[in-house]
Backbone of each chain as ProteinMPNN parsed JSONL, in Angstrom:
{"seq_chain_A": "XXXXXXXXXXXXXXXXXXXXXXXXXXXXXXXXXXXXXXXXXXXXXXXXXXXXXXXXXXXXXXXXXXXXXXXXXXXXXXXXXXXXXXXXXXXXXXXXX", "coords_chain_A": {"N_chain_A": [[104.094, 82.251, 118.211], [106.461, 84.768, 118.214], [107.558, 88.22, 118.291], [110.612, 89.943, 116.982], [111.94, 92.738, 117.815], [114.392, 95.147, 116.285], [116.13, 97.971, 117.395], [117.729, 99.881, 115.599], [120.379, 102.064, 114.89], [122.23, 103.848, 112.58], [125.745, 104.43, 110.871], [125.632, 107.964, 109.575], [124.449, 109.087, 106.089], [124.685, 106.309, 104.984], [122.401, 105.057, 104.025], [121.464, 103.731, 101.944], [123.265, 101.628, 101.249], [123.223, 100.199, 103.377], [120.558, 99.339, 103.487], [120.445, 97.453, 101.153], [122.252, 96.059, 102.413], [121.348, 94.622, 104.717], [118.742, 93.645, 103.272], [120.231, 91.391, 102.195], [121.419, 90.239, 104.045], [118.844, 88.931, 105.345], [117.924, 87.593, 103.431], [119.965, 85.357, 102.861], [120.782, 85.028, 105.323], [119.335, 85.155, 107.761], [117.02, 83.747, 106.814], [117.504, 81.227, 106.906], [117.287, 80.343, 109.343], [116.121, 78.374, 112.283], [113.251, 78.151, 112.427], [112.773, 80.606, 112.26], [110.032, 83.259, 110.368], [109.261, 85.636, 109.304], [110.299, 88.7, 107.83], [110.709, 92.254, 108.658], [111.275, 95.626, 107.638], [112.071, 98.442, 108.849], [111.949, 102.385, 108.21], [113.09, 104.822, 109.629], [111.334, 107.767, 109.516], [111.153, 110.138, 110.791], [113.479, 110.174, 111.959], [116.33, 109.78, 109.962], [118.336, 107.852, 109.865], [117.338, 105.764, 111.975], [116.612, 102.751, 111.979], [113.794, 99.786, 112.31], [113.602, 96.124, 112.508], [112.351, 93.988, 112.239], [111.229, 90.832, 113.014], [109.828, 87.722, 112.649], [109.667, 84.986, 114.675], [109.364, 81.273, 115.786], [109.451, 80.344, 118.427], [110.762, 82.275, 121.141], [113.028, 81.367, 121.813], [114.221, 80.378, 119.754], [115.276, 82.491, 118.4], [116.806, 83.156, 120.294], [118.31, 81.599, 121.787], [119.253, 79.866, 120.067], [119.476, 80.904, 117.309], [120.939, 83.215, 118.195], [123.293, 81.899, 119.203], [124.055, 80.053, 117.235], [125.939, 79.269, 114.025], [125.075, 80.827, 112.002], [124.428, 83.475, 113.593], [127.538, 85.002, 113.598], [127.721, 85.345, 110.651], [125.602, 87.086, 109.852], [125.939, 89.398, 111.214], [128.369, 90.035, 110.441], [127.579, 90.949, 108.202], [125.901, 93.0, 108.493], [126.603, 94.494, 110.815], [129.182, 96.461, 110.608], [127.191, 99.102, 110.04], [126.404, 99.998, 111.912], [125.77, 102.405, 114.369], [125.684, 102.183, 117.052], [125.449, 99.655, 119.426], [122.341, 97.897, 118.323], [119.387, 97.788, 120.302], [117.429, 95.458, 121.344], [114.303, 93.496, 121.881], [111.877, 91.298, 122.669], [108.25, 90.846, 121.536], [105.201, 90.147, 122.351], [102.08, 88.989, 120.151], [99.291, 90.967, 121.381], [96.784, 92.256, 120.483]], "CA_chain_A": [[104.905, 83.188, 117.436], [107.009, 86.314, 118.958], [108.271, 89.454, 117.407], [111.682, 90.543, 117.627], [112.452, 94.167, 117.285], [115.452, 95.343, 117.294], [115.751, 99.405, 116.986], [118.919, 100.034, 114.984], [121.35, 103.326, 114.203], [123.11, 103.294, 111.459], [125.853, 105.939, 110.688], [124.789, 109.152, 108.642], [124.469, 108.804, 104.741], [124.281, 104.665, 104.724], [121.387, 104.226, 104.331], [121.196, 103.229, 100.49], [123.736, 100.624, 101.575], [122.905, 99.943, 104.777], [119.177, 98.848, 102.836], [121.134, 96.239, 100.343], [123.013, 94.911, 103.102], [119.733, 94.323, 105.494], [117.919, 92.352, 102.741], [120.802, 90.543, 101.857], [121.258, 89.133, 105.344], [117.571, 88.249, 106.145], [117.625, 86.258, 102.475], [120.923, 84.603, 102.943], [121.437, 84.021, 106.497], [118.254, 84.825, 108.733], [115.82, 82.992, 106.743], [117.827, 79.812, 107.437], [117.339, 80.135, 110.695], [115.586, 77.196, 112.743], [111.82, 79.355, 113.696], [112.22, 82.077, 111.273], [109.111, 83.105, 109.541], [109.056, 86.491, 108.491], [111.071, 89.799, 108.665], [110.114, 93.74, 107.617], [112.369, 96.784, 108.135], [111.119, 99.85, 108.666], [113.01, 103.235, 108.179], [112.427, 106.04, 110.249], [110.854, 109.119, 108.924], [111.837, 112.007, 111.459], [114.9, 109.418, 112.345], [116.481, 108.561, 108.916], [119.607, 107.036, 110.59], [116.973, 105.231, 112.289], [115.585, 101.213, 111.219], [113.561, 98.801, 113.115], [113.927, 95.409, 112.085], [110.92, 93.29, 112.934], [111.451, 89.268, 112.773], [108.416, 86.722, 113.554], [110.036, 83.406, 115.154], [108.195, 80.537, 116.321], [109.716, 80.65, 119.492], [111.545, 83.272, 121.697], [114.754, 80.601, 121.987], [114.393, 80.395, 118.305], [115.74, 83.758, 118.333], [117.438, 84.172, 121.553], [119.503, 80.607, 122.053], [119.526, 78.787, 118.63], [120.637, 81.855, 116.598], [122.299, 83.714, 118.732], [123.882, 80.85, 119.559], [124.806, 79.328, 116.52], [126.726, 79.597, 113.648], [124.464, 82.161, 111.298], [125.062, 84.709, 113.809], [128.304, 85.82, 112.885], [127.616, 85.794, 109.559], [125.066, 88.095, 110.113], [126.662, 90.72, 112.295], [129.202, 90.81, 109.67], [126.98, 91.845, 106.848], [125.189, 94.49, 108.934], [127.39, 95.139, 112.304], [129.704, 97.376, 110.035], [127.228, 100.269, 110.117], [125.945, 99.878, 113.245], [126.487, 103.152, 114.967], [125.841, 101.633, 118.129], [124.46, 98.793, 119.528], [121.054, 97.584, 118.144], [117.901, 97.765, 121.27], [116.576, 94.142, 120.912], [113.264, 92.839, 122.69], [110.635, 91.154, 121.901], [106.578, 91.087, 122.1], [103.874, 88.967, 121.974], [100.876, 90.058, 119.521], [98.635, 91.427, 122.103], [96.173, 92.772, 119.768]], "C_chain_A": [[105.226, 84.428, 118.272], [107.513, 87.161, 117.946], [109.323, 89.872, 117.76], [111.422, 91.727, 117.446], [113.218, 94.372, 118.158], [115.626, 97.065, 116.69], [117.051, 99.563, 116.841], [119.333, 101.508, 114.632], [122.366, 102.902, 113.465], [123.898, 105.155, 111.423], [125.036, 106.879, 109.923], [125.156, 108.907, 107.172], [124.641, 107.566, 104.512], [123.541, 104.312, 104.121], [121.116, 103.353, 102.865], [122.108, 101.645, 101.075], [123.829, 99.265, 102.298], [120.881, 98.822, 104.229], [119.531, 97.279, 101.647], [121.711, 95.143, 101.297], [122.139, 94.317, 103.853], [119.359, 92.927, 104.684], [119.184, 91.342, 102.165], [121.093, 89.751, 102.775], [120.405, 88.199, 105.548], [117.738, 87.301, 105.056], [118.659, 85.502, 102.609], [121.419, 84.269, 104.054], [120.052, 84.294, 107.154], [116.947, 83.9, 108.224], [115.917, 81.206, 106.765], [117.699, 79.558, 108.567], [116.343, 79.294, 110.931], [114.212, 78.76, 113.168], [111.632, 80.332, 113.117], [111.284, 82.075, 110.277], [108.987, 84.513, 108.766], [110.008, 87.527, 108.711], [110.714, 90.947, 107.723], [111.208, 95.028, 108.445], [111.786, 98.087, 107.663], [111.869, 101.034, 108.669], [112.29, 104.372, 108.586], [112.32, 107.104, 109.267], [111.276, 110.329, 109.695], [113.278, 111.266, 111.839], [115.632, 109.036, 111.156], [117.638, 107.895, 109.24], [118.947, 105.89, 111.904], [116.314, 104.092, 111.804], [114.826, 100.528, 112.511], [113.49, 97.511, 111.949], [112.905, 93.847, 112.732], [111.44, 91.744, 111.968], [110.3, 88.738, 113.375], [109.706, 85.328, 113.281], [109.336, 82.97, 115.817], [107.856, 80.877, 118.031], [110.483, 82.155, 120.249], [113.234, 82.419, 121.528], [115.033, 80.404, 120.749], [115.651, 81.633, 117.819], [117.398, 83.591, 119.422], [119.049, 82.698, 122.182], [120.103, 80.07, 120.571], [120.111, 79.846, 117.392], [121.465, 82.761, 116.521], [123.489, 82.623, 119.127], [124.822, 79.825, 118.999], [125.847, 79.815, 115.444], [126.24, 80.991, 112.48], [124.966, 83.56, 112.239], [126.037, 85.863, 113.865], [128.466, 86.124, 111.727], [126.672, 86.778, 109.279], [125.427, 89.49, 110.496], [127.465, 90.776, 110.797], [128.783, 91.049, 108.219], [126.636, 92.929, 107.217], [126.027, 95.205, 109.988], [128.241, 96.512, 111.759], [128.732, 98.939, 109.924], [126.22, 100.697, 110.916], [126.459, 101.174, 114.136], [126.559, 103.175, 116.702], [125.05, 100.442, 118.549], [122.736, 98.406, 119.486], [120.322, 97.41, 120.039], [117.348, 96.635, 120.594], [115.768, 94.089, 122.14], [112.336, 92.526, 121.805], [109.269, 90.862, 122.639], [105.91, 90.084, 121.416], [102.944, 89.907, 121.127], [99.639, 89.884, 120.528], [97.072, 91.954, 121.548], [96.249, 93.119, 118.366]], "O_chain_A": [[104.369, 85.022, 118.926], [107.85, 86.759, 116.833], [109.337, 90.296, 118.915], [110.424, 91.876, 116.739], [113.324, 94.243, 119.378], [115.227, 97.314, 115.552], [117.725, 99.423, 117.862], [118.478, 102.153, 114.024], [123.143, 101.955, 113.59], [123.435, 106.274, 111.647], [123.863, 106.627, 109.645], [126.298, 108.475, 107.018], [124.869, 107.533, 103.302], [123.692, 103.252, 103.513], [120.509, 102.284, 102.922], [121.434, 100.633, 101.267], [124.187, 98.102, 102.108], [120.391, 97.832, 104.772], [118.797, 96.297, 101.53], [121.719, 93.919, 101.174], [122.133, 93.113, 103.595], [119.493, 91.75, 105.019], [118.734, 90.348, 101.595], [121.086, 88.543, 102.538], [120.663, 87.028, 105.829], [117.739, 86.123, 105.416], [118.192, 84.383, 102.398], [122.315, 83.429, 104.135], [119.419, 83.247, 107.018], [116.081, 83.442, 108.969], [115.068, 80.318, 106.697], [118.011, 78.426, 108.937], [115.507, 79.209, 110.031], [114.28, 79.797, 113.827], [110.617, 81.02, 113.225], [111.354, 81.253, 109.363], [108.606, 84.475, 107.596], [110.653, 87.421, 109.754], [110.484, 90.865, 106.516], [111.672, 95.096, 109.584], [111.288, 98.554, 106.638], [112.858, 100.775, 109.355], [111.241, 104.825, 108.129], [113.112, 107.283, 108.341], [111.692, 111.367, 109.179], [114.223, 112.038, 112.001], [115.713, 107.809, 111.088], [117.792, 107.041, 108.367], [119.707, 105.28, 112.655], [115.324, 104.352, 111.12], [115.26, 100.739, 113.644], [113.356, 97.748, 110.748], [113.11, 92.995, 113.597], [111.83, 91.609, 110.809], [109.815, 89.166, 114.422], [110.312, 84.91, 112.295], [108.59, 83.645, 116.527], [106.885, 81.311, 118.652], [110.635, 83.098, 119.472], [114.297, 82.934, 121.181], [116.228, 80.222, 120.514], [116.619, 81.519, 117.066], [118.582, 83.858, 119.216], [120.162, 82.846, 122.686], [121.278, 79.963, 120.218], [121.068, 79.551, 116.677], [122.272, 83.16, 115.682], [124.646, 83.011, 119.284], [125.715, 79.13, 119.483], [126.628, 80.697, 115.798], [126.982, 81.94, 112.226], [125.67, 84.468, 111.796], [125.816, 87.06, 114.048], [129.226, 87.052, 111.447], [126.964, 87.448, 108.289], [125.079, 90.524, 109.926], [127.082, 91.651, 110.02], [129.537, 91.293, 107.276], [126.896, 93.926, 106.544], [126.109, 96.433, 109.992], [128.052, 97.572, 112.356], [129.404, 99.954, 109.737], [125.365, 101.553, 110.686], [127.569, 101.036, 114.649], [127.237, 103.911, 117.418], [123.969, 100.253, 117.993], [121.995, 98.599, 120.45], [121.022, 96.841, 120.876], [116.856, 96.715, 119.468], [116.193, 94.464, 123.233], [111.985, 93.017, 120.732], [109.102, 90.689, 123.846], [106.02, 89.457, 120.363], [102.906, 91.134, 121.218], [99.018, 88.822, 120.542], [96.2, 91.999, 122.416], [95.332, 93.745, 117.834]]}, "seq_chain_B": "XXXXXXXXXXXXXXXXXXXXXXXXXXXXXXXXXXXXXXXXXXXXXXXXXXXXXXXXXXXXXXXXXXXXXXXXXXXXXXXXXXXXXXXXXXXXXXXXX", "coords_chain_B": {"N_chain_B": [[102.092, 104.032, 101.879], [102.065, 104.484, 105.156], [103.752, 103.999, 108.447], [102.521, 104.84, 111.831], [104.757, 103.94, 114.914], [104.327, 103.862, 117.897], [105.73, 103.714, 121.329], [104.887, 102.731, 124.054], [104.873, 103.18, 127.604], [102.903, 101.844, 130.559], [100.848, 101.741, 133.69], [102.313, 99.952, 136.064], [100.916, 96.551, 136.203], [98.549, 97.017, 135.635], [97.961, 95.281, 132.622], [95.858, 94.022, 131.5], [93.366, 95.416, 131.354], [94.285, 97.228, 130.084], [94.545, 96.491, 127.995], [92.043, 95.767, 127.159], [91.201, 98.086, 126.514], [92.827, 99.031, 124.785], [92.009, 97.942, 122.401], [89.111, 98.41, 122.478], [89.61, 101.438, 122.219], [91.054, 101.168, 119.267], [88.896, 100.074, 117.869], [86.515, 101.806, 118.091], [87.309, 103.936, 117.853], [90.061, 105.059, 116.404], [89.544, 103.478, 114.108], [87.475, 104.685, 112.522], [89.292, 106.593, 111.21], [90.612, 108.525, 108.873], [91.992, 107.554, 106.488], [93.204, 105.34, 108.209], [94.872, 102.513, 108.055], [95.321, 99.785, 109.212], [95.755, 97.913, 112.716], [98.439, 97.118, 115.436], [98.663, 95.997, 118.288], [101.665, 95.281, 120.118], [103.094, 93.478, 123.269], [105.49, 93.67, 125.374], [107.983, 91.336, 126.273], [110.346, 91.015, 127.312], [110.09, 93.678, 128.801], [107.414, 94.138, 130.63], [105.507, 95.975, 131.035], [105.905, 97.351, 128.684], [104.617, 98.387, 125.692], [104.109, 98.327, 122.181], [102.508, 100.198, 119.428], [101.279, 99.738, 116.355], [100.54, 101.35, 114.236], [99.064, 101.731, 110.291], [98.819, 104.054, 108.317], [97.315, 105.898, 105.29], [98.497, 108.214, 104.563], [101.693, 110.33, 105.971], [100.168, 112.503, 107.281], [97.474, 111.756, 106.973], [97.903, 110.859, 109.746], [98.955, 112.516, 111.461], [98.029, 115.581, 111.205], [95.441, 115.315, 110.554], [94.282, 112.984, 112.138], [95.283, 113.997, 114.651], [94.696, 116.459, 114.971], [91.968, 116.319, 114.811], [88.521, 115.5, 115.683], [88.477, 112.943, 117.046], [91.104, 112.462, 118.046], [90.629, 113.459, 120.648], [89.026, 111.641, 121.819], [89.788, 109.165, 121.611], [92.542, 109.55, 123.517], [91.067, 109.573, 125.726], [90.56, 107.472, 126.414], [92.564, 105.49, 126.538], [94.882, 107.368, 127.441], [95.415, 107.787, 130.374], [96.149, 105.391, 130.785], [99.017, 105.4, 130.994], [102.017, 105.31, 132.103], [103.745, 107.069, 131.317], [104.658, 109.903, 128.439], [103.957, 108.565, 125.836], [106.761, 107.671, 123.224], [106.186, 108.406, 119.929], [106.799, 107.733, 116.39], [107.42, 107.612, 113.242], [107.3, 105.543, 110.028], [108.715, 104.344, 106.8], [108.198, 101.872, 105.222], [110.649, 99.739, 104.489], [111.898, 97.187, 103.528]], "CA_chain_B": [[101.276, 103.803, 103.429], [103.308, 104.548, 106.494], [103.652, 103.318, 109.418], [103.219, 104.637, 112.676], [105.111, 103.253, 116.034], [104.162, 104.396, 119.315], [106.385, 103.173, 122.337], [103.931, 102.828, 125.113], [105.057, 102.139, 129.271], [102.194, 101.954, 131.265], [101.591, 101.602, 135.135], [102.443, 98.362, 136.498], [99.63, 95.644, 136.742], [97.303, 97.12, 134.827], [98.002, 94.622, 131.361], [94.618, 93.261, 131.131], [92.674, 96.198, 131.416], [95.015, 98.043, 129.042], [94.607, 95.326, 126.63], [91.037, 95.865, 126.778], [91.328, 99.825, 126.315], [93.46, 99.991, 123.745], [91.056, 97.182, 121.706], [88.06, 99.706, 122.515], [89.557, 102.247, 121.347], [91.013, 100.873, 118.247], [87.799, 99.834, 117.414], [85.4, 102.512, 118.231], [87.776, 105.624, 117.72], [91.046, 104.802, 115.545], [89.417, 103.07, 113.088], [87.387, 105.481, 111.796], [89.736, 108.022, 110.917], [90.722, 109.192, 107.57], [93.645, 107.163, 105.921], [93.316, 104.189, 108.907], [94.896, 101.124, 107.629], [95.172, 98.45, 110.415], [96.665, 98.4, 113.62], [98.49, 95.71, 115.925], [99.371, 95.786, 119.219], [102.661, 94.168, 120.806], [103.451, 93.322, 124.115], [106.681, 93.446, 126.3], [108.345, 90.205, 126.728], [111.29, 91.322, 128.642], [109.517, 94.713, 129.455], [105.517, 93.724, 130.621], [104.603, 97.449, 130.728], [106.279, 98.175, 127.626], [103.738, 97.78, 124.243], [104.482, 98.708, 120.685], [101.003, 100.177, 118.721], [101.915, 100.196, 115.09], [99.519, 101.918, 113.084], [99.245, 101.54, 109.161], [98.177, 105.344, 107.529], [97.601, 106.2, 104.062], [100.172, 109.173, 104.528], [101.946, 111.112, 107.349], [99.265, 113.678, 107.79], [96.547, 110.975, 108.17], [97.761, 110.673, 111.421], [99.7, 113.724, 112.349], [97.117, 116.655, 110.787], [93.66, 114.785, 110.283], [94.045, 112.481, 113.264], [95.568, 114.531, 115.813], [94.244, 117.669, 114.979], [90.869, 116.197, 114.938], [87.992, 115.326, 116.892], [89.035, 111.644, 117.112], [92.007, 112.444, 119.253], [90.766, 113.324, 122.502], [88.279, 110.855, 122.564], [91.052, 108.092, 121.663], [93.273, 109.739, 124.607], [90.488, 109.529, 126.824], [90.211, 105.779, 126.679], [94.164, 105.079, 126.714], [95.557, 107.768, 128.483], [94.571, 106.859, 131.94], [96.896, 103.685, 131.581], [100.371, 105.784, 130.342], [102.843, 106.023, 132.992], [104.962, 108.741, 130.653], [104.47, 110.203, 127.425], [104.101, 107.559, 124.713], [107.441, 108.379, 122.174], [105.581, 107.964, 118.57], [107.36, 107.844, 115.413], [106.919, 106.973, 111.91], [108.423, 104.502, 109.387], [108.325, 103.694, 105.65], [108.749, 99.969, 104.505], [112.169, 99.403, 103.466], [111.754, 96.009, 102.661]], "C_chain_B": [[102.856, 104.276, 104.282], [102.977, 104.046, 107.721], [104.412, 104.053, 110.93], [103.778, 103.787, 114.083], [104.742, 104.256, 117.068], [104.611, 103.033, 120.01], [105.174, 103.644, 123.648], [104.676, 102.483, 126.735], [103.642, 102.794, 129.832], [102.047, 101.676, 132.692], [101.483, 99.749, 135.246], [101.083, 97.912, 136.856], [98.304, 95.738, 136.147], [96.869, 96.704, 133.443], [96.856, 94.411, 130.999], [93.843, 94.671, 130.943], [93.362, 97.763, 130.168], [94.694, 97.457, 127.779], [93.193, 95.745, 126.403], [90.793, 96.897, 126.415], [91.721, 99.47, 125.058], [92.487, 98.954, 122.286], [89.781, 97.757, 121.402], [88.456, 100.304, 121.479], [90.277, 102.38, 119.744], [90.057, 100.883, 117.284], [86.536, 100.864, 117.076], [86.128, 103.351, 117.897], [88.495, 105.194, 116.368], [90.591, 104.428, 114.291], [88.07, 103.979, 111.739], [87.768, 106.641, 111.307], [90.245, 108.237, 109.422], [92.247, 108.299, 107.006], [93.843, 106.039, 106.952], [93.458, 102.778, 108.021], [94.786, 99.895, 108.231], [95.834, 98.934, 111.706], [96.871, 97.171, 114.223], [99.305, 96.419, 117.079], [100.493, 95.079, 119.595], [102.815, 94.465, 122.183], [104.857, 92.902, 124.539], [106.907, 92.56, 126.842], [108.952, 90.339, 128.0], [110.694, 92.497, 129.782], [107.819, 94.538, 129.418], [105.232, 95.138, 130.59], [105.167, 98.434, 129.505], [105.019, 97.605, 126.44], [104.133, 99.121, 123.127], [102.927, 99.073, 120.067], [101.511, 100.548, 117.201], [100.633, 100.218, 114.623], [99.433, 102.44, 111.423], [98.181, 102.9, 108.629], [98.838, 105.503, 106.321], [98.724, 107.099, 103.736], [100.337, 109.661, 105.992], [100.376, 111.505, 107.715], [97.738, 113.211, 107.76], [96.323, 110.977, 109.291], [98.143, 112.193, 112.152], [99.277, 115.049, 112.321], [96.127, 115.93, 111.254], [93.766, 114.083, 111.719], [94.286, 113.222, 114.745], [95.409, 115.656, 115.881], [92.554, 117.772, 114.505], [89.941, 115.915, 115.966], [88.2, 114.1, 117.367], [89.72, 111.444, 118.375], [92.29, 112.71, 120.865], [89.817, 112.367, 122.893], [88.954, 109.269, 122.443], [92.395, 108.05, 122.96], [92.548, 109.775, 125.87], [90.125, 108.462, 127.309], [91.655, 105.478, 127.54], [95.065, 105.797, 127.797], [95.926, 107.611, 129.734], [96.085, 106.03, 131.95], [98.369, 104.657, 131.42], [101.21, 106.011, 131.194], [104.204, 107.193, 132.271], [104.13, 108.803, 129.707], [104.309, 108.869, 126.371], [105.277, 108.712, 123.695], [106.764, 107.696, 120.885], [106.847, 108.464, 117.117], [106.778, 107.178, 114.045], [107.927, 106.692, 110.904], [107.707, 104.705, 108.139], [108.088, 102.128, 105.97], [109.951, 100.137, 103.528], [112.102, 98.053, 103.057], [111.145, 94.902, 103.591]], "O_chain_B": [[104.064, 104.336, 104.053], [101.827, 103.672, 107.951], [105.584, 104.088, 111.303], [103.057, 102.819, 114.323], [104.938, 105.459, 116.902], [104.295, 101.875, 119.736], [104.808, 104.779, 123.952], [105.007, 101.307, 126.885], [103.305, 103.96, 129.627], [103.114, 101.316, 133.19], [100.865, 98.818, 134.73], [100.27, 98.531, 137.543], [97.343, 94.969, 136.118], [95.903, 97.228, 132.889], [96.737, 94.678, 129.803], [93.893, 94.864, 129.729], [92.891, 98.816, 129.739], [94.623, 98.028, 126.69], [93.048, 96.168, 125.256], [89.803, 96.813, 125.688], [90.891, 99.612, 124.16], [92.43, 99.508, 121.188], [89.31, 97.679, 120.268], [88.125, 100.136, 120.306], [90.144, 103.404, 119.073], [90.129, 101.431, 116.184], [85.781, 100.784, 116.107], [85.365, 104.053, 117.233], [87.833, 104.981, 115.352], [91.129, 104.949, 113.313], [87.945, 103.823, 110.525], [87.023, 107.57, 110.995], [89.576, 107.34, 108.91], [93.397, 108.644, 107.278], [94.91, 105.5, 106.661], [92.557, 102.138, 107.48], [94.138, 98.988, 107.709], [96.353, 100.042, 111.837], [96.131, 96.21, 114.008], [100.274, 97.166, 116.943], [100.295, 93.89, 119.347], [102.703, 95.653, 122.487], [105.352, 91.868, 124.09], [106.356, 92.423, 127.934], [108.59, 90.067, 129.144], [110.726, 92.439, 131.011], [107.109, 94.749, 128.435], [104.373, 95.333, 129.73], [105.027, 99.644, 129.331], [104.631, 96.437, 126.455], [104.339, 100.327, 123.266], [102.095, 98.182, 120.237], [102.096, 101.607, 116.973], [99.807, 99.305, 114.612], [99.754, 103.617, 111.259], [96.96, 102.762, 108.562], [100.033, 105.411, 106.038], [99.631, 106.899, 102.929], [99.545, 109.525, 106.925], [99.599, 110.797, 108.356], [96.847, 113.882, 108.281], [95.265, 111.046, 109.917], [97.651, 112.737, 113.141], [99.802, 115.843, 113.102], [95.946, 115.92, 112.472], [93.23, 114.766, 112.592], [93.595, 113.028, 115.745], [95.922, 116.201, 116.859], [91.975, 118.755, 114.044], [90.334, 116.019, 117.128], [88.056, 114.182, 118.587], [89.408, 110.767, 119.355], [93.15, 112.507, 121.721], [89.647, 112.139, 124.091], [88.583, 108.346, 123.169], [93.031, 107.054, 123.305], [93.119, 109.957, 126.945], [89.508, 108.315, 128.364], [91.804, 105.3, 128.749], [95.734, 105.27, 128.686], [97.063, 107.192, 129.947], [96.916, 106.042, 132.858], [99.001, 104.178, 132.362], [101.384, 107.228, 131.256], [105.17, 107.802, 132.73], [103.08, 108.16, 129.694], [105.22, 108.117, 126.718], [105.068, 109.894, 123.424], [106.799, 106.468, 120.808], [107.552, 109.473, 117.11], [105.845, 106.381, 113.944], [109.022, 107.243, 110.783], [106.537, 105.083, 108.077], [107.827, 101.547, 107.023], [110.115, 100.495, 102.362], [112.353, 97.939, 101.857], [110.906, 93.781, 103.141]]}, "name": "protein", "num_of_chains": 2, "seq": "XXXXXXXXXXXXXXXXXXXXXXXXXXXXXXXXXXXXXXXXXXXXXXXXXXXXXXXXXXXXXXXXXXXXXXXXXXXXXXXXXXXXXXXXXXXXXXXXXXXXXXXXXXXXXXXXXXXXXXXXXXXXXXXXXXXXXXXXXXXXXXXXXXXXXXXXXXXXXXXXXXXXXXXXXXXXXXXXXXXXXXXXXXXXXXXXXX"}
């Protein structure tokens, strides 16, 4: 199992929206994904135009070929990409501890 | 609860011995502090000297009064520090969903 995180900006005053549209993605398109097991979104506190967006997939290619890759991913982007104030910071980590 | 993130880089090569630090002092320091809920390390797939420490506190000022304006905190920076090639940037999250 790997962790994505991806560290997201969203414009200013979204965020109510920006929080509907999130979980409506992960339940209707990321949890179809081939490897997807969990996902939690976290909302910054001194950042509030700040989210992270934590995914557990089995694999890393789970993530990184098979749904970037396929056809969920534009349906994705275009629930959330809209208030994207710049490109999401993706990497991911092993649980180390 | 909240949740904080600390962005960690450390110096090159020293993973293992970091891993074992920051497990120490989880254990022996962190976890007895006032409002300590869990904690989990991640590791840097793409980035090996990058790690994620997310730490689960009852409120802010668990960590950001009581912990870091206690006695806790220099003997938790005296384990870890050592490995940090910069500042660690820390932040803190709700749970949005």
């Amino acid at each position: 199992m790997i962790l994505e995180v991806a560290d997201i900006r969203i414009h200013p005053g979204q965020q109510a929206a920006f929080e509907i549209a999130i979980a409506h993605g992960i339940t209707s398109v990321i949890s179809q994904a081939q490897g997807f097991g969990q996902a939690r979104v976290l909302h910054g506190i001194e950042s509030p135009e700040r989210y992270l967006l934590q995914i557990e997939w089995a694999t890393l290619e789970d993530h990184t070929e098979h749904f970037r890759g396929g056809p969920l991913f534009p349906q994705w982007r275009a629930i959330v990409g809209p208030f994207f104030a710049e490109p999401p910071r993706v990497e991911h980590f092993s649980i180390a501890g």
